[in-house]
C-alpha positions as CSV (number, residue, x, y, z in Angstrom):
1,X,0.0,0.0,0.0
2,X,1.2,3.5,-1.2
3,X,2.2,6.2,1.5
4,X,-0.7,8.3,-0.2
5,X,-3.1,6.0,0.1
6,X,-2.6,5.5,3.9
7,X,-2.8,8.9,4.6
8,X,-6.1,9.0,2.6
9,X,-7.1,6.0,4.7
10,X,-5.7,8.2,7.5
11,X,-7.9,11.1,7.1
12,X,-11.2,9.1,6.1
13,X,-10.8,7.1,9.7
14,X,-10.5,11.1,11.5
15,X,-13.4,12.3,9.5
16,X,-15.8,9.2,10.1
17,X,-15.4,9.6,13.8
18,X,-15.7,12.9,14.3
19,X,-18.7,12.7,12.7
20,X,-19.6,10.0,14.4
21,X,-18.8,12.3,17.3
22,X,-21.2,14.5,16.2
23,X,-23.7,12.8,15.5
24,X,-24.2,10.6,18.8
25,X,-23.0,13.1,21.5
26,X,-24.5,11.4,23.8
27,X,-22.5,8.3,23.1
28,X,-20.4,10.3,25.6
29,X,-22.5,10.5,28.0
30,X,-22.1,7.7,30.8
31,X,-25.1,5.2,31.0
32,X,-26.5,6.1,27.7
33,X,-28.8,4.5,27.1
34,X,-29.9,4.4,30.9
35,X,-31.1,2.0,32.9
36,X,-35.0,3.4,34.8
37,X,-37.9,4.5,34.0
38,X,-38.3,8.4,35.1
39,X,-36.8,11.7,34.9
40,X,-35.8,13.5,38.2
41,X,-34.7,17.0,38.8
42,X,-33.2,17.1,42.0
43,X,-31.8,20.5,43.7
44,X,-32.5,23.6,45.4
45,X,-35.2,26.3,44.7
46,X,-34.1,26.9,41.3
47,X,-35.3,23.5,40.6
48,X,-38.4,23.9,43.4
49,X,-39.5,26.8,41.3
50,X,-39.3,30.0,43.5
51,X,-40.0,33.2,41.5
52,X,-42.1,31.4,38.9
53,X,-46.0,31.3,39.0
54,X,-47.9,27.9,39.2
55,X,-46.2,26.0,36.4
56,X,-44.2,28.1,35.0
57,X,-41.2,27.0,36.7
58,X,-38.0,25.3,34.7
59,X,-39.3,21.8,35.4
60,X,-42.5,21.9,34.2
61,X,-42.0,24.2,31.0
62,X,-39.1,21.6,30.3
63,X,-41.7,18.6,30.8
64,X,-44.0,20.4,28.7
65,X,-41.4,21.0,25.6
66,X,-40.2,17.0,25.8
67,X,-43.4,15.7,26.3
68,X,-42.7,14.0,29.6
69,X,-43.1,13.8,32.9
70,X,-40.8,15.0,35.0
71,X,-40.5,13.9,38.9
72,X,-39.6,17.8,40.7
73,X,-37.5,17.0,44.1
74,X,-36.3,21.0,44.7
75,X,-36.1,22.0,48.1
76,X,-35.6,25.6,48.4
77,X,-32.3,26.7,50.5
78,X,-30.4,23.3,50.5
79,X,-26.9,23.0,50.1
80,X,-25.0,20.1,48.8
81,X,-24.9,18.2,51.9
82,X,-28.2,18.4,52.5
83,X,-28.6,16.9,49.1
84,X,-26.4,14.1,49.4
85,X,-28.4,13.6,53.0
86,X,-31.6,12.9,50.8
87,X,-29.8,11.1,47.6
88,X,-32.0,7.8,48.6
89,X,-35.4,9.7,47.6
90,X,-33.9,10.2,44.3
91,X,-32.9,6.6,43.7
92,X,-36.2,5.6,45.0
93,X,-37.8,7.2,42.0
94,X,-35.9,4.5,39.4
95,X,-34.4,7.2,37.8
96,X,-33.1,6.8,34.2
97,X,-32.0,10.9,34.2
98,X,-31.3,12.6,36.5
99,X,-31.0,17.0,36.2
100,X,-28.8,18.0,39.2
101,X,-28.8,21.4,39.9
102,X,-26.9,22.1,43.6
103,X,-24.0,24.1,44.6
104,X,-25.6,28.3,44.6
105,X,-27.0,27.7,48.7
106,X,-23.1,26.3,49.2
107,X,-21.5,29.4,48.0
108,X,-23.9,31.7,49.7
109,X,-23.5,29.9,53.2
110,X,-19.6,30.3,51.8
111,X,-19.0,26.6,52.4
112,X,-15.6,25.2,51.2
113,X,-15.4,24.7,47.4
114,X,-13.7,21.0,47.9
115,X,-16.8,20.6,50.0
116,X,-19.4,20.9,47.3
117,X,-17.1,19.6,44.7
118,X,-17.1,16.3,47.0
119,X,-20.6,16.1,47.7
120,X,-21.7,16.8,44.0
121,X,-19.2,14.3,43.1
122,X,-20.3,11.4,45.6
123,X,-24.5,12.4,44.5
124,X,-23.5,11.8,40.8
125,X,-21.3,8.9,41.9
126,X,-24.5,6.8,43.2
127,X,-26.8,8.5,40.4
128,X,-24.5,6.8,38.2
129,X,-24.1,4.0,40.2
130,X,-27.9,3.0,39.6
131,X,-27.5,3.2,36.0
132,X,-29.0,6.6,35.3
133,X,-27.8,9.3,33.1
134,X,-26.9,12.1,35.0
135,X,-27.6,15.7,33.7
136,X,-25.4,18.3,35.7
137,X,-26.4,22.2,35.7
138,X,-24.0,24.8,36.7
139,X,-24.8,27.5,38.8
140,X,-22.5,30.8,39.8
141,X,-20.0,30.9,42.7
142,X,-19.9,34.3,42.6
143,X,-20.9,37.8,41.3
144,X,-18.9,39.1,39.6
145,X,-16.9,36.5,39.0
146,X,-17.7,32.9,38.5
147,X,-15.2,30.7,40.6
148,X,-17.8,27.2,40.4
149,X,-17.5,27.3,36.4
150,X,-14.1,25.1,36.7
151,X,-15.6,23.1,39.0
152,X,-18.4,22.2,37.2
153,X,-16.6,21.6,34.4
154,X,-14.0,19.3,35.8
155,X,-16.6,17.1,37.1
156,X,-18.9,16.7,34.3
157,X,-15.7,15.6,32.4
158,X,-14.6,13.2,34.9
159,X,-17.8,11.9,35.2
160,X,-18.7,11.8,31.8
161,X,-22.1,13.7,32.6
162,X,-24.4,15.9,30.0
163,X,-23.6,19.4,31.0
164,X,-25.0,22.8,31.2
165,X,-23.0,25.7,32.4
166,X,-24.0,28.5,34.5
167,X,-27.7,28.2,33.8
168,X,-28.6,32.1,35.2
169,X,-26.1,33.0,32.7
170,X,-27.3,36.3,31.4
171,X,-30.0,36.0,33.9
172,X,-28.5,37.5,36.9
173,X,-29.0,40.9,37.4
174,X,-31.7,41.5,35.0
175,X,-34.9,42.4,35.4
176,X,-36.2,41.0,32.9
177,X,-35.7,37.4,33.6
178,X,-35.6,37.7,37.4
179,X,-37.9,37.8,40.3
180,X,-35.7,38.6,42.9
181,X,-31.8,38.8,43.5
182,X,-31.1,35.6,43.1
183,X,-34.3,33.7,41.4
184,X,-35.7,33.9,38.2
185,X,-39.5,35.2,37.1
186,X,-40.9,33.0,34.5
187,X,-39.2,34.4,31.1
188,X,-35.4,33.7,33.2
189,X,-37.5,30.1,34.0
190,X,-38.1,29.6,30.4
191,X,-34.7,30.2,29.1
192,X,-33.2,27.9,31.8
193,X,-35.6,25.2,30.2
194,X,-34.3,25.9,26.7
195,X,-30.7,25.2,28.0
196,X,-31.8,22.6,30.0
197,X,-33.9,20.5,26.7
198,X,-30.7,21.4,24.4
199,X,-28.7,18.8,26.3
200,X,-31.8,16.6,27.6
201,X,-33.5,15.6,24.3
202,X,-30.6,14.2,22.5
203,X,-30.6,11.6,25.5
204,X,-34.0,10.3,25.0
205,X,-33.5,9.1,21.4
């Protein structure tokens, strides 16, 4: 075989997986396709829905655009630990994705960083664990500068997790998407679920 048509073969091997790539992202994604039978968003009051009128919060507009229910565990003001303290009501539900959205209460209550890294890691850890795909939502450590974006990052790479930076980006701050200083009304609502169904969607092909 020539030198030129190895490199040809070269190149054709590079292009068919990228495309491949890009194609089925979620090949990526750990546990796809997952093991259960519901979806869970499990988190704080972002994912409870404070700010928003009756179902206008992010979990229910994003149930609404997929066509599915989805199973709301939000409990306004808990931090990371107090997640991990209730991880068992989320496995209960026989998840099969799971939206994680915890870590704003931690940097509020200014809990250690390697704190909420740990915890988040350990909750997608046994998310994982079960077989469920696990969907991981950033938040901000920080106003005006975001020091939970690396964080975030890291572990939705370790973990192989889909991933959603800084969902109140372009949020915070304006009036027109928020109901208060720190949650969203229901347009800032809406737009989370947009970011939220870009990554969800692909994973229930």
């Amino acid at each position: 075989m020539s030198e030129q048509n190895v490199l040809i073969g070269a190149v054709l091997l590079v292009v068919i997986s990228v495309g491949a790539y890009l194609l089925w992202p979620q090949a990526a994604i750990k546990n796809y396709p997952p093991d259960g039978t519901t979806i869970v968003a499990f988190g704080d009051s972002l994912v409870e829905g404070v700010g928003a009128t009756d179902g206008n919060d992010f979990v229910s507009v994003l149930s609404r655009e997929i066509g599915e229910p989805i199973i709301n565990l939000g409990i306004s003001g808990n931090t990371t630990e107090q997640g991990l303290a209730r991880i068992d009501d989320v496995l209960s539900q026989d998840p099969k994705i799971v939206i994680l959205l915890l870590g704003g209460n931690d940097y509020l209550r200014r809990i250690p960083q390697t704190t909420t890294r740990q915890n988040l890691a350990t909750m997608i850890e046994r998310i994982q664990a079960e077989g469920a795909v696990v969907v991981l939502l950033g938040v901000r450590g920080g106003i005006l500068r975001d020091n939970f974006d690396a964080m975030y990052e890291e572990l939705a790479d370790t973990y192989d997790t889909a991933y959603v930076s800084d969902v109140l980006d372009g949020l915070f701050g304006n009036n027109a998407y928020m109901a208060d200083g720190i949650h969203p009304n229901d347009a800032g609502y809406a737009l989370i679920a947009e970011r939220v169904a870009n990554e969800l969607e692909p994973l229930l092909k």
